[in-house]
Wavefront OBJ file of the C-alpha trace (Angstrom):
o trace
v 8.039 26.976 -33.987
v 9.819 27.444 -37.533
v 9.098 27.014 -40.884
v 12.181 25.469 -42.493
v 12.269 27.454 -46.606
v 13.369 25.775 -49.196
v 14.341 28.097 -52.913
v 12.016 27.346 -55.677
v 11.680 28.422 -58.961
v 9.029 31.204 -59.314
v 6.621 29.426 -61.826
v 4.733 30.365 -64.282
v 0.861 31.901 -63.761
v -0.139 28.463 -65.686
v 2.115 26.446 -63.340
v 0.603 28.653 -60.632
v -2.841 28.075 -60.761
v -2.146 24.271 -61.261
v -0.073 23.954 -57.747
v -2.369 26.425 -56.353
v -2.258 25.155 -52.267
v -5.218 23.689 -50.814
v -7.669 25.454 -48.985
v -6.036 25.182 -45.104
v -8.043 25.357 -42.223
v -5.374 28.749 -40.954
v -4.930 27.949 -37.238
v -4.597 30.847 -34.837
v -1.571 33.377 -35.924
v 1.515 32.672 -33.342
v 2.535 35.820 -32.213
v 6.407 34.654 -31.554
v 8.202 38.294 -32.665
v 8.940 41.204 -30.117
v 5.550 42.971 -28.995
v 7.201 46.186 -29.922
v 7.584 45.467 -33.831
v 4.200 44.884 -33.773
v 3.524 48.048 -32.223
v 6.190 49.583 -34.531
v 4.585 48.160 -37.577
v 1.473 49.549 -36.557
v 2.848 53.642 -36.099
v 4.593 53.114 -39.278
v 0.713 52.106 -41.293
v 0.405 55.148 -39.456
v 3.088 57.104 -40.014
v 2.593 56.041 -44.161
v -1.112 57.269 -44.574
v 0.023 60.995 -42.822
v 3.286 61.047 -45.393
v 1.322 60.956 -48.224
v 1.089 64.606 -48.135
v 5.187 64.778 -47.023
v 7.767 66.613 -49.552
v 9.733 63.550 -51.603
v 12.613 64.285 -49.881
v 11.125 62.906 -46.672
v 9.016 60.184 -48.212
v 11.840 58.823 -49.277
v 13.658 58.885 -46.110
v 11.060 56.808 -44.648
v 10.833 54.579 -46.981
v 13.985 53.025 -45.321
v 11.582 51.937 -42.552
v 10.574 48.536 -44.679
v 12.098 45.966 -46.468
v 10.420 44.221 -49.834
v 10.327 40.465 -50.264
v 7.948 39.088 -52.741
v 4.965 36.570 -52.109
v 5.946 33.530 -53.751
v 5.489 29.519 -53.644
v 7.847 27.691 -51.711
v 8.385 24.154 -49.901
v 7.416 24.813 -46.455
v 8.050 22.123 -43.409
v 6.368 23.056 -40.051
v 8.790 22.748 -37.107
v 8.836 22.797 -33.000
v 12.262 24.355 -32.211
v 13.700 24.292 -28.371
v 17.407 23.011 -26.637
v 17.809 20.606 -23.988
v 20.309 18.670 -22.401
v 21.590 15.467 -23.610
v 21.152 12.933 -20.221
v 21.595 9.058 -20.267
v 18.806 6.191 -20.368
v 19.190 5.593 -16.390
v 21.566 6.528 -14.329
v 22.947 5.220 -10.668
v 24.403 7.464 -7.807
v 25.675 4.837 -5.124
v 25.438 6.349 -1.633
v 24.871 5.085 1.683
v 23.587 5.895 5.508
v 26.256 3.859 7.163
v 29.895 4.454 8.155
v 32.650 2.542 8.597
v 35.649 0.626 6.531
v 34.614 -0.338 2.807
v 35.990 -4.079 2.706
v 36.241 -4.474 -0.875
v 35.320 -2.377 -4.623
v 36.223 -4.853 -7.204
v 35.822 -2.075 -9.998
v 37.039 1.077 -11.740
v 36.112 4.169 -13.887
v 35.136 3.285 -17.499
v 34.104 -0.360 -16.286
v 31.055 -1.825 -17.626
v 28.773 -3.524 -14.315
v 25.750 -5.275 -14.847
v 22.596 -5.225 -12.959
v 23.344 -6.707 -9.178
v 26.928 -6.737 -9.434
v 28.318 -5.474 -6.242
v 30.171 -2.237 -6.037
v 31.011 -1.862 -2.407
v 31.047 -3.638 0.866
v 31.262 -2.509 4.247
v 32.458 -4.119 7.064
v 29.318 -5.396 8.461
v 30.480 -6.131 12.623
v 28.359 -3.299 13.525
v 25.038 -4.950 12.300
v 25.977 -8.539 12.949
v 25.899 -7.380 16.930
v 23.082 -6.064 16.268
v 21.355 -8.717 15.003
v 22.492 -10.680 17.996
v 21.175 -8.554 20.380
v 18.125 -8.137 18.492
v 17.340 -12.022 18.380
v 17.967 -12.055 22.082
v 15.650 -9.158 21.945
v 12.829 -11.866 20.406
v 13.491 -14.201 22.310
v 12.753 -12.532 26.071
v 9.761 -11.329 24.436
v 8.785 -14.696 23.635
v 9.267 -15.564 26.963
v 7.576 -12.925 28.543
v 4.444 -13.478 26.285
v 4.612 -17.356 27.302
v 4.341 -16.176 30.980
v 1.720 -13.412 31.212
v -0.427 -15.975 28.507
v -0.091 -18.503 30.998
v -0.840 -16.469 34.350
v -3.853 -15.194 32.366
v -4.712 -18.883 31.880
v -4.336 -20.027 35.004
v -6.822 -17.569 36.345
v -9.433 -18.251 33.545
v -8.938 -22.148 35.040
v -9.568 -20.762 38.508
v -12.902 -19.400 37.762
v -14.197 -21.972 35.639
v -12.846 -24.166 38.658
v -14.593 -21.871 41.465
v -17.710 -22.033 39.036
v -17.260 -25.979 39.692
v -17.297 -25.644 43.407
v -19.540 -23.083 43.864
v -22.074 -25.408 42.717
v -23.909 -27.364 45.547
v -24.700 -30.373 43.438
v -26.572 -33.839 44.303
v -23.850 -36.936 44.813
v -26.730 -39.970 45.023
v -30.104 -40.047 43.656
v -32.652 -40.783 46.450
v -34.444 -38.708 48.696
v -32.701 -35.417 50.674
v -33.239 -36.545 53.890
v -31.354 -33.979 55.829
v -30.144 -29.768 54.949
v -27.830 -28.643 57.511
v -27.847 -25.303 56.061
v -29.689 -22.415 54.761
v -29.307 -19.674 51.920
v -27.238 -16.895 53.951
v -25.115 -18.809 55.696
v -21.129 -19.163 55.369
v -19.604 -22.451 55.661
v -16.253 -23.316 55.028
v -14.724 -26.303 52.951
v -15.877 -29.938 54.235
v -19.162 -28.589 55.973
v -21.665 -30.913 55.510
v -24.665 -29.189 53.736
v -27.135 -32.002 52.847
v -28.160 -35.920 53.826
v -29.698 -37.936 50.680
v -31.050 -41.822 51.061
v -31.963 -43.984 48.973
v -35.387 -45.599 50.342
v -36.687 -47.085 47.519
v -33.956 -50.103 48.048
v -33.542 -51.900 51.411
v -30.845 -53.858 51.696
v -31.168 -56.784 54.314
v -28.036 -57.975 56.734
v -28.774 -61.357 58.083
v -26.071 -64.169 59.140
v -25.605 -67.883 57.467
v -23.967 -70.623 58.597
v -20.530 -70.434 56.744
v -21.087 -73.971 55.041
v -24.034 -72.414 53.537
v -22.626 -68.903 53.076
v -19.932 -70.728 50.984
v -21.666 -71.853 48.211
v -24.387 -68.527 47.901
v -23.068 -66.004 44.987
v -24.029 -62.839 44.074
v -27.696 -62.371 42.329
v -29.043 -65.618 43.629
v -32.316 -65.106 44.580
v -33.930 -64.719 47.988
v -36.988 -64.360 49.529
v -37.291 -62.224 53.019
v -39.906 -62.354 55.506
v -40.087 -59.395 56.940
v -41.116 -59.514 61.057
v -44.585 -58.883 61.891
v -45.673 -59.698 58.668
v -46.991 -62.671 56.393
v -46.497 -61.343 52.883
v -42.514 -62.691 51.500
v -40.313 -60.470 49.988
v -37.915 -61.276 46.634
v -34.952 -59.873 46.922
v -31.441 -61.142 45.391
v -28.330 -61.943 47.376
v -25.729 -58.101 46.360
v -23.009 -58.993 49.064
v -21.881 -62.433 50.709
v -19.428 -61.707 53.392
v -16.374 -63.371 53.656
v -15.218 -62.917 57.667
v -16.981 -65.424 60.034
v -18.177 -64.498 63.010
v -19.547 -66.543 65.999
v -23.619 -66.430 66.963
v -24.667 -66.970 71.111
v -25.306 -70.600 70.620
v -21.634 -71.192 69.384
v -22.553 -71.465 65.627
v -20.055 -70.037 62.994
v -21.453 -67.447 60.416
v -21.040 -65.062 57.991
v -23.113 -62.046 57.041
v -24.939 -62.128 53.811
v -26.463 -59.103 52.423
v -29.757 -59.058 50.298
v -31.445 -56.338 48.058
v -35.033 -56.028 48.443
v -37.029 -53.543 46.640
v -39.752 -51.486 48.870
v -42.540 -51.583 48.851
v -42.897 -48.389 50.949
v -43.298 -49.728 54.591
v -39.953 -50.583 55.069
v -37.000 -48.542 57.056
v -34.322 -48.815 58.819
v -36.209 -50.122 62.175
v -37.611 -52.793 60.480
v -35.821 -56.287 60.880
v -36.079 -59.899 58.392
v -35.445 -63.447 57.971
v -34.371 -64.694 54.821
v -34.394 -67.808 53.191
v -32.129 -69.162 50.150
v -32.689 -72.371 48.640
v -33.652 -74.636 51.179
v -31.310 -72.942 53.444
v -32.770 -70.635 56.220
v -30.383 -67.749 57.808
v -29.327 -68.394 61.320
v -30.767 -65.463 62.742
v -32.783 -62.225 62.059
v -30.755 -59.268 60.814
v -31.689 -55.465 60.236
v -33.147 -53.330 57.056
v -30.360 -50.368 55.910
v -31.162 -47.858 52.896
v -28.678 -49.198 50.431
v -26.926 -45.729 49.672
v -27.380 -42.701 51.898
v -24.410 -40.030 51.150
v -23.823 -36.854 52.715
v -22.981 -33.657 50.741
v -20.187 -31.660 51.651
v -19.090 -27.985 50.530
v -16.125 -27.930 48.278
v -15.062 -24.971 49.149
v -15.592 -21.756 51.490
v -17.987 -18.808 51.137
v -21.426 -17.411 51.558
v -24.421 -20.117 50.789
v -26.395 -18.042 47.507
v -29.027 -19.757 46.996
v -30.945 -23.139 47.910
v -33.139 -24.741 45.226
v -34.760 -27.477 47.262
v -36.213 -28.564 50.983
v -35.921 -31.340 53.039
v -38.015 -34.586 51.752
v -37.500 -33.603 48.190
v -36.185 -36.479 45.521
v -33.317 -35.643 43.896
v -31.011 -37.325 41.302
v -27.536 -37.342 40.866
v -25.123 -34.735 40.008
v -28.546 -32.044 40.525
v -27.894 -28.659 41.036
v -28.782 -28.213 44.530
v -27.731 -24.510 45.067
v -24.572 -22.132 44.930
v -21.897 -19.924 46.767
v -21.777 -16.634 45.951
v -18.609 -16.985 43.547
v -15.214 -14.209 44.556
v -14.891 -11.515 42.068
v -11.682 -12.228 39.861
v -12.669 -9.917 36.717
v -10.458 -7.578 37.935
v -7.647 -9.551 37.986
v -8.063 -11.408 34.493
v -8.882 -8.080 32.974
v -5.540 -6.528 33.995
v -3.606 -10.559 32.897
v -5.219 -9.830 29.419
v -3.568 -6.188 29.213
v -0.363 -8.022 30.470
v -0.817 -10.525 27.460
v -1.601 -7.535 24.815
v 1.261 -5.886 26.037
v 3.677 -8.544 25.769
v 2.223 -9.423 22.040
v 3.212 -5.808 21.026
v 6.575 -6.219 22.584
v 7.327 -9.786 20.816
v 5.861 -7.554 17.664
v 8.376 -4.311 18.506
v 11.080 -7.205 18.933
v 10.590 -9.232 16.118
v 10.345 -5.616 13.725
v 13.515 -4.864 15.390
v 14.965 -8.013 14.493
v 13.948 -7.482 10.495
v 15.309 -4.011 10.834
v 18.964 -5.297 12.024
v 18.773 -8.158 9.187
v 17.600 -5.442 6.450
v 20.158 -3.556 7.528
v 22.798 -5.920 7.290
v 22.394 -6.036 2.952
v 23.061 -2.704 3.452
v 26.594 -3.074 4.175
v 26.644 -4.767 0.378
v 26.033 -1.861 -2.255
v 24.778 -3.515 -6.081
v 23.782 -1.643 -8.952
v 20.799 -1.612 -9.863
v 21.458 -0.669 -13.252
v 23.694 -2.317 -16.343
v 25.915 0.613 -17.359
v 29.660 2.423 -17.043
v 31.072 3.819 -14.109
v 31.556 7.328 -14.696
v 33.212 8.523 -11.446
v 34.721 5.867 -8.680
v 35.404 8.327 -5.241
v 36.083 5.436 -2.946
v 38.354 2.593 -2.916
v 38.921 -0.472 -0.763
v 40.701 0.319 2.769
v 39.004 3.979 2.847
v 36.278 4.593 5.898
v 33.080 6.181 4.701
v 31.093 8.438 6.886
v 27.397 8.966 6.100
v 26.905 11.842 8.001
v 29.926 14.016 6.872
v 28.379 14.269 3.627
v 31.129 12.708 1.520
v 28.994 12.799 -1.762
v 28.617 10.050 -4.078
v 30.377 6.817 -3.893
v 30.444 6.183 -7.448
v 28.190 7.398 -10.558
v 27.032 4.488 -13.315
v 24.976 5.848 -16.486
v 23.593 3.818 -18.498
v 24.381 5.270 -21.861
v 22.718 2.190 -24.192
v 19.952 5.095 -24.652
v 20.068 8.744 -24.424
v 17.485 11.297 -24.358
v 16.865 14.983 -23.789
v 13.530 17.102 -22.549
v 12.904 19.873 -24.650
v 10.121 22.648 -23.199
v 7.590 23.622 -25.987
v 4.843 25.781 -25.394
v 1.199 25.678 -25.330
v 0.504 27.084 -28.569
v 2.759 24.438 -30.115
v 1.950 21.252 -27.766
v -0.902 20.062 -29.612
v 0.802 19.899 -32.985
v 3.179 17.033 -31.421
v 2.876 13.185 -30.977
v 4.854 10.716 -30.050
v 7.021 9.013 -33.140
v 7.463 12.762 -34.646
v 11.171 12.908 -36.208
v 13.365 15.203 -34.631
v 16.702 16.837 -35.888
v 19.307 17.975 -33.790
v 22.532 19.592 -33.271
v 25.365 20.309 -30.453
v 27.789 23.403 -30.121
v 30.464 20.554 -28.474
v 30.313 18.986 -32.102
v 30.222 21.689 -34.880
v 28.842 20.300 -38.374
v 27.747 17.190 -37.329
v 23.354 16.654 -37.129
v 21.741 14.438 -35.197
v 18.080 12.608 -35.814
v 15.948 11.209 -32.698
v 11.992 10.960 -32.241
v 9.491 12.015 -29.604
v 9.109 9.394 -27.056
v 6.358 10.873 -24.581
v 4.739 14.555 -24.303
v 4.713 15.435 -20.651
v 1.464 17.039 -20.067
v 2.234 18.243 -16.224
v 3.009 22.082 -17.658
v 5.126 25.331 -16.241
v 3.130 28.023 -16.024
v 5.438 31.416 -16.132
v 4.344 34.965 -17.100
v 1.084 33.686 -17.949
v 1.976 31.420 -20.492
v 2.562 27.623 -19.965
v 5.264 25.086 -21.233
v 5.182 21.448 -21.208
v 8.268 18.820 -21.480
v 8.806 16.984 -24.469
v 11.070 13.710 -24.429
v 13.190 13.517 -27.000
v 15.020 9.689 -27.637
v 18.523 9.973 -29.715
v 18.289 7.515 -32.660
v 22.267 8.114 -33.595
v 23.995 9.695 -30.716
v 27.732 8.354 -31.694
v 30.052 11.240 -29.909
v 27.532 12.677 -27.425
v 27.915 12.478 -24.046
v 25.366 13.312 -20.747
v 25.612 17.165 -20.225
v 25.901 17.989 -23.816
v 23.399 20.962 -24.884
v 21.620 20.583 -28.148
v 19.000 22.822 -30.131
v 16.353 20.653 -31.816
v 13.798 20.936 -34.303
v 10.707 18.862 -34.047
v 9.506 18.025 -37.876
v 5.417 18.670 -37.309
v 4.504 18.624 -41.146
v 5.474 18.708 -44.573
v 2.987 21.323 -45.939
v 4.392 21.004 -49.467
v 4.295 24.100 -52.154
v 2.393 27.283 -50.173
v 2.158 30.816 -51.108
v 4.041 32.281 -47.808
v 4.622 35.984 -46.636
v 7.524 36.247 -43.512
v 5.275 36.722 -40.286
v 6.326 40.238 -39.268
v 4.948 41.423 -43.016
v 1.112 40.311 -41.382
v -0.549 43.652 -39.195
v -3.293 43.714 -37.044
v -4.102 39.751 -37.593
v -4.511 39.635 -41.025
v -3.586 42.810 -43.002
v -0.160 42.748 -45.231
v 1.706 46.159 -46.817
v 1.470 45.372 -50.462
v 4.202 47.654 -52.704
v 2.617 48.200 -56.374
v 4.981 48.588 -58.660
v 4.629 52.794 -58.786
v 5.761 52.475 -55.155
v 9.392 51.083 -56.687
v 12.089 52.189 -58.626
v 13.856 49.902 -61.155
v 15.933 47.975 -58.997
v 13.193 47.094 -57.298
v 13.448 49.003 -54.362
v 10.740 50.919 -52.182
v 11.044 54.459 -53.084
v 7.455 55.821 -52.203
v 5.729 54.574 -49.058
v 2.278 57.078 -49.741
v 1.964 54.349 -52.980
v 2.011 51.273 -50.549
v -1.641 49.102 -50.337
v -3.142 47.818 -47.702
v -4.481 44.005 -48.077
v -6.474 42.046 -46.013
v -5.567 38.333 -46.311
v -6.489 34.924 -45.592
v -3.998 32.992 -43.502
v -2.614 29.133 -43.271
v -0.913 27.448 -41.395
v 2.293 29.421 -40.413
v 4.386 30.539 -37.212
v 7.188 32.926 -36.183
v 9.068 33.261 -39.624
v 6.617 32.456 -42.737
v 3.004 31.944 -42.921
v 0.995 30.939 -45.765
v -1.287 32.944 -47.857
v -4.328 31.360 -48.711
v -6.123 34.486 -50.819
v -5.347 38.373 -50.919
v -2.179 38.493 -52.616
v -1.058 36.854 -55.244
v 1.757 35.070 -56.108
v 5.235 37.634 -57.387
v 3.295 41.023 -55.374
v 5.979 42.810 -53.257
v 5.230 42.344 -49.419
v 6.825 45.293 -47.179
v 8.018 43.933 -43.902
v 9.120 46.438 -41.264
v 12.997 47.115 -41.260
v 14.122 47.181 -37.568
v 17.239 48.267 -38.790
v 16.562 51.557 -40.137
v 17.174 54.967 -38.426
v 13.955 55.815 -38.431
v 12.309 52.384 -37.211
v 15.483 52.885 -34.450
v 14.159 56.488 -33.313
v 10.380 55.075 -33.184
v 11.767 52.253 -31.052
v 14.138 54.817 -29.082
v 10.744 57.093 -28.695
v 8.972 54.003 -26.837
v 11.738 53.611 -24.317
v 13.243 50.701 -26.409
l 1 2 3 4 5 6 7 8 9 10 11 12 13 14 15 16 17 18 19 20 21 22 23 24 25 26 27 28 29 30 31 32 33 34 35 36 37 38 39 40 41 42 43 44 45 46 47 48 49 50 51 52 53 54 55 56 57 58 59 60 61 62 63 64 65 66 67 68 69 70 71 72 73 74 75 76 77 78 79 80 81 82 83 84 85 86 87 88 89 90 91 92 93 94 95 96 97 98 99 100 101 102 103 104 105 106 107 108 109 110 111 112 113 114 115 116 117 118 119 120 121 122 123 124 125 126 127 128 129 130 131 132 133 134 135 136 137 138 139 140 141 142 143 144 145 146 147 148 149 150 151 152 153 154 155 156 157 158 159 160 161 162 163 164 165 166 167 168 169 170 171 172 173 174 175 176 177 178 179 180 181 182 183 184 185 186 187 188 189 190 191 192 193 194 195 196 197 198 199 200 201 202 203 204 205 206 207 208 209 210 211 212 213 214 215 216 217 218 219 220 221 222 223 224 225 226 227 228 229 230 231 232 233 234 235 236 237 238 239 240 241 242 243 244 245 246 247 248 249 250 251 252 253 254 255 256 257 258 259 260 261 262 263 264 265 266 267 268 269 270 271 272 273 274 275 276 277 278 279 280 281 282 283 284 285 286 287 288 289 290 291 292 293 294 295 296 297 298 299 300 301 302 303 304 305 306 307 308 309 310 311 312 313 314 315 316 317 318 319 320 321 322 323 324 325 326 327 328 329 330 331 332 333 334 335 336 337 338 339 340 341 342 343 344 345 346 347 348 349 350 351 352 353 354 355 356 357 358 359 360 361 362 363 364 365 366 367 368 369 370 371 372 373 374 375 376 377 378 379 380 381 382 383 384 385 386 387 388 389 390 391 392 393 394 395 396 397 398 399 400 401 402 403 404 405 406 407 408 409 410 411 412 413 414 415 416 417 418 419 420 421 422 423 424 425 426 427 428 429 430 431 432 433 434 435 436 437 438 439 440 441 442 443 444 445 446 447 448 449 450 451 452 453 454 455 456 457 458 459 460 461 462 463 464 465 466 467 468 469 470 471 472 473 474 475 476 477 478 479 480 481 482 483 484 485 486 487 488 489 490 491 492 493 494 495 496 497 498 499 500 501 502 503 504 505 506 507 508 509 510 511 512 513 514 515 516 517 518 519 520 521 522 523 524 525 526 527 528 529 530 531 532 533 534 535 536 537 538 539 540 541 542 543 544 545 546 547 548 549 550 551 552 553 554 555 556 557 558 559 560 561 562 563 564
């Protein structure tokens, strides 16, 4: 940090008191000169109150050791001071992790590109046979999926389907006349397991004389004396045949069939005449049970279980038992890893695939910047090799904007805020200034020897002539402080004591003659850092200040004393 002095005139002790500076809060003292001046300083207070009883000749001597400025008002500007290195707004370093021939570079050094334009391509073959293969790649993996999804289908169809014919299930509704098996026992397909009939309908078979047969249809009713018994039956013609046939006495008929409902006495033993109309059948027929169906296994195995017993009614389509059903977990357990594993392949394939098309843009190098190609190190027609480490294809800054980071340390980071004007110059361009401002204030610090640093971002506001690379020393403009009482920094001792020179203590020039006369003064400090600080009470305005003279042979033997 600096404090820029500007010459005043010395004014009056009127003028004084009515610029007198306001009362500043003083901040902590920076402590920015050597350590050993300020140890120096501190033997020569020393050194001055023991040669106040040394011979003229050797007070005078010593008196070398300081110099004399006087305390007065000046225009003081608080500064951050620190170099960095001028670097563009963006910048673009084209490489690549291919190799091969570089088809075309439709630029050169100093050209402007904008944002996307392309710089390079490659010759893409390579990656267009790999895409190729890739996609084939996909595509057997599709295929593969397809299969092991459908074998693993297939086998959940199989046991739903075994579930199906597992099941010993009713096919009629009527009454389960017959079980040819028994839980335990193995059968194989077509066995017959069970005998249901319906007895609740009879159905009566009796022959008509075909004349009369020909006009009956089905529903007419009937009425059916059954043998050995008075009581008629209704019934309703179901079936009328249609094939005659020829009775003992020479007569040409034709079975007609009749459903009777019964009444419980009726089987198929018992025999009927029927009549329809007027017209009487030709001769007695027999009683049937209009359906009786036999159950059959569907397929082989081990009979599980039997839910019912012989003379039980049952209705259609009831569960009668099972089969014990073949164990194919196994084998649909080990079809769904086969379909998991061929998902992740399709998935490896089809990431495969994206790689090889990604891959493919490489070949085509853009910038992603707008700026001017600084250095061009490849040209259509050459062959680029990734791995050889070739360096950089080309280098594009973008120069619309240039900045530099300057490091400033703790003690002065808090002063600073973004906007702050900043002044700059360059040893590449002697006599010219620049101005920027401070555009962020990096708070991720260095920490070195105890003491901590943080980058400050400096943006250049008129940068006509600089170029990247350029060093430059700036100074950060914290605060105008305005008209201040101000003592140089190395004149303050052990925090906040000054050497003040009366005026027995000089000789007419001015000059310090008699360092036994010099005061000591304790002051109140301002604001202030490495070359003046302000003086806010102790001293008054025109009162000589010493300041230790590191120049003087006796300052140099103290110094040469301490190992310096």
């Amino acid at each position: 940090m600096s404090i820029i002095k500007k010459k005043t005139a010395v004014p009056t002790a009127e003028q004084g008191e009515a610029s007198a500076a306001p009362a500043f809060q003083p901040p902590k003292k920076k402590r920015k000169w050597p350590m050993r001046l300020a140890i120096v300083a501190a033997i020569a207070v020393v050194l001055f109150l023991l040669l106040r009883a040394c011979s003229n000749s050797a007070v005078q001597s010593l008196s070398g050791m300081y110099l004399t400025e006087p305390a007065q008002k000046q225009s003081l500007s608080v500064t951050v001071t620190g170099t960095g290195t001028i670097k563009p707004n963006d910048d673009y370093r084209a490489t690549t992790l291919l190799r091969g021939e570089i088809m075309s570079a439709p630029f050169e050094e100093g050209d402007l590109v904008e944002k996307d334009q392309v710089l390079f391509t490659l010759d893409p073959t390579d990656a267009e046979n790999n895409i190729r293969s890739a996609e084939s790649g996909v595509e057997r993996a599709r295929l593969n999926l397809e299969q092991a999804q459908l074998s693993y289908n297939n086998l959940l169809k199989t046991q739903r389907d075994n579930a199906d014919d597992m099941a010993i299930e009713a096919n009629a509704t009527g009454t389960l006349a017959k079980l040819h098996v028994k839980a335990g026992d193995t059968v194989g397909a077509g066995t017959p397991i069970a005998e249901i009939v319906d007895r609740d309908v009879m159905e009566l078979t009796v022959p008509f004389h075909r004349a009369v047969a020909q006009t009956l249809t089905i529903g007419q009713a009937a009425t059916v004396t059954v043998t050995g018994t008075a009581a008629p039956l209704s019934g309703t013609v179901s079936e009328v045949g249609y094939v005659d046939s020829v009775t003992a006495g020479g007569a040409v008929v034709r079975d007609v069939t009749i459903r009777v409902n019964n009444p419980g006495t009726l089987d198929a033993s018992s025999t009927a005449t029927a009549q329809i109309g007027d017209a009487a059948c030709a001769n007695p027929g027999r009683f049937s049970n209009k359906e009786a169906k036999q159950v059959v296994a569907m397929a082989s195995g081990k009979v599980e279980t039997l839910s019912v017993k012989e003379g039980d009614r049952v209705t259609k389509d009831q569960r009668l038992g099972s089969f014990e059903l073949p164990d194919m977990q196994s084998q649909i357990d080990n079809a769904s890893v086969s379909v998991r594993s061929a998902e992740l392949a399709l998935s490896d394939a089809e990431e495969s695939l994206r790689i090889a098309r990604d891959l493919l843009d490489d070949y085509t190098i853009s910038s992603p910047i707008t700026g001017t190609v600084i250095e061009k190190n490849y040209k259509a027609g050459d062959n680029i090799d990734a791995t050889s480490g070739g360096g950089y294809m080309a280098v594009i800054y973008d120069m619309s904007r240039m900045t530099f980071d300057m490091n400033v340390s703790e003690l002065d980071v808090s002063k600073l805020k973004v906007g702050q004007n900043v002044t700059f110059t360059s040893d590449a361009l002697e006599g010219q200034t620049f101005t920027g401002h401070v555009d962020k204030i990096n708070i991720n610090g260095t920490t070195m020897n105890g003491s901590t640093n943080y980058p400050v971002t400096v943006v250049v506001d008129n940068g006509e002539g600089l170029y990247p690379g350029m060093n430059v020393s700036a100074t950060i403009l914290v605060e105008e402080v305005g008209e201040a009482l101000a003592v140089p920094v190395e004149a303050v001792q052990r925090g906040n004591v000054v050497m003040v020179a009366p005026a027995a203590a000089l000789n007419k020039d001015g000059e310090l003659t008699d360092v036994t006369k010099i005061e000591e003064r304790t002051v109140e400090l301002g604001r202030g850092n490495s070359e003046f600080i302000e003086v806010l009470s102790g001293v008054e305005e025109g009162e000589i200040i010493c300041v230790p003279n590191m120049a003087s042979s006796a300052m140099q033997m103290m110094m040469g004393a301490m190992g310096g």
